[in-house]
C-alpha positions, 0 to 999 in steps of 0.5 A: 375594639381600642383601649377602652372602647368597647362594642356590644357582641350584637353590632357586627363589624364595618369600618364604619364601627370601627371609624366610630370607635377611633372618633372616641380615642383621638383629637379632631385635627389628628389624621388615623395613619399606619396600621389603624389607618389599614384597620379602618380600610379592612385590612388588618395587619395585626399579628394574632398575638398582637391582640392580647394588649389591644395595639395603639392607635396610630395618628399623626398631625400635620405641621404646627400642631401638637402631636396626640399625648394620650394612653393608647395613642401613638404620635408623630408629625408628618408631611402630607398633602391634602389628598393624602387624606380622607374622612370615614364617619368623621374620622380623618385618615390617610387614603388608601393608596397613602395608607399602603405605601406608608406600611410597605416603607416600615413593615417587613418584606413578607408583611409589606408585600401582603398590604400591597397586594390586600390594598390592590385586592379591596380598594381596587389599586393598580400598579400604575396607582403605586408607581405614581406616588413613588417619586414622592418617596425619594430618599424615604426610609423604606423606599428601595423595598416599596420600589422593588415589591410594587411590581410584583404587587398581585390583587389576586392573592386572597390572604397574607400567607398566600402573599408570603408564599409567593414573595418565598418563591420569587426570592427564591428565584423561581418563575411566578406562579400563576395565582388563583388557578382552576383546574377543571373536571371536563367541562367543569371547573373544579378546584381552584388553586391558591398558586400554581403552574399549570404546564408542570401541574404543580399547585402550592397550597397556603393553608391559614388558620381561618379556612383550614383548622377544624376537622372538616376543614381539613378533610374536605382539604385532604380530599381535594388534594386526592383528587388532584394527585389522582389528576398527576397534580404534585400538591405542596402544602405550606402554613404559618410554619413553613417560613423558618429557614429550615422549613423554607429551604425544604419547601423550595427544594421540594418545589425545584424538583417538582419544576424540573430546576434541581 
């Protein structure tokens, strides 16, 4: 789970493992920040290939104390003020509203935006939480770009790429797509849209490595697609791949003429 820590295959997963795990790698007056701190919370922003060399974990102490020294360990020192910080199975961590705003200040811009929206999504934040802690980050590096993603921060995406394809399609200056849209069959909801406007009858489908690579994965997803340019949908399918810029600027093009903004 961390460098040199281990779990037996038959313990699944929680965040109060995890926070088990971090208690054996840290000092007790060092407060888990950053992304460890996100991977406490649930949301993982570990890149797949990060995980070949288990990340550091990232700490960070208060003032007057000696910052953690230690194989695996990451630290630093920082200001925080005491509702900064909470407590998981006896291991101190930054809050989650903390935890969010502090990665979207160093993350990239597509990886940011995916915290926020994940953060909003499991722990129950709000815009108006976000916007309350930025007078706090006056002049931190990073602020202009937390001040410019939080609002449009959704909850409502379900993964990181479907964050990703948003943020594409907002710097793109194209129109908000409405996330997690149904479309119906009669009186029946039938296929629910990752992105989508409704009124041109075009969806964007993000499909990510978890939920669309095996074989039947793929042909329930063909046959829901069918279905939907049966029903005059114009179906655009995007992945991990589609984020270079040649790939991006296809895309976005395919998705202005499907608009009618060509």
């Amino acid at each position: 789970m961390l460098q040199g820590v281990y779990r037996p295959v038959t313990v699944p997963d929680s965040q109060e493992v995890r926070a088990r795990a971090a208690m054996l790698v840290i000092r007790p007056f060092a407060v888990v920040c950053d992304r460890t701190a996100s991977w406490l919370h649930g949301i993982d922003t570990f890149e797949y290939r990060e995980l070949d060399i288990l990340p550091p974990v990232e700490t960070i102490v208060l003032r007057g104390n000696n910052r953690v020294r230690r194989q695996g360990c990451t630290g630093g020192i920082r200001d925080l003020a005491r509702a900064d910080i909470m407590e998981i199975e006896g291991v101190r961590l930054t809050t989650p509203v903390r935890t969010a705003m502090d990665l979207a200040c160093k993350l990239s811009r597509y990886e940011a935006l995916a915290v926020l929206d994940g953060f909003m999504r499991r722990h129950g934040l709000t815009q108006a939480d976000l916007k309350a802690e930025l007078p706090r980050y006056r002049r931190r590096r990073g602020v202009v770009q937390l001040r410019q993603l939080i609002p449009i921060a959704d909850p409502q995406a379900e993964s990181s790429g479907e964050s990703w394809t948003r943020l594409a399609i907002i710097d793109a200056g194209l129109p908000t797509p409405q996330p997690q849209y149904w479309v119906s069959d009669g009186d029946f909801d039938t296929y629910r849209l990752d992105l989508a406007y409704p009124k041109h009858r075009v969806a964007i489908e993000y499909d990510g490595r978890d939920f669309h690579s095996t074989p039947a994965q793929r042909a329930a997803d063909e046959a829901r697609r069918h279905w939907l340019r049966e029903q005059d949908w114009i179906v655009i399918v995007v992945d991990k791949g589609s984020f270079s810029s040649q790939a991006l600027a296809r895309w976005i093009q395919e998705l202005r003429e499907a608009l009618g903004l060509s």
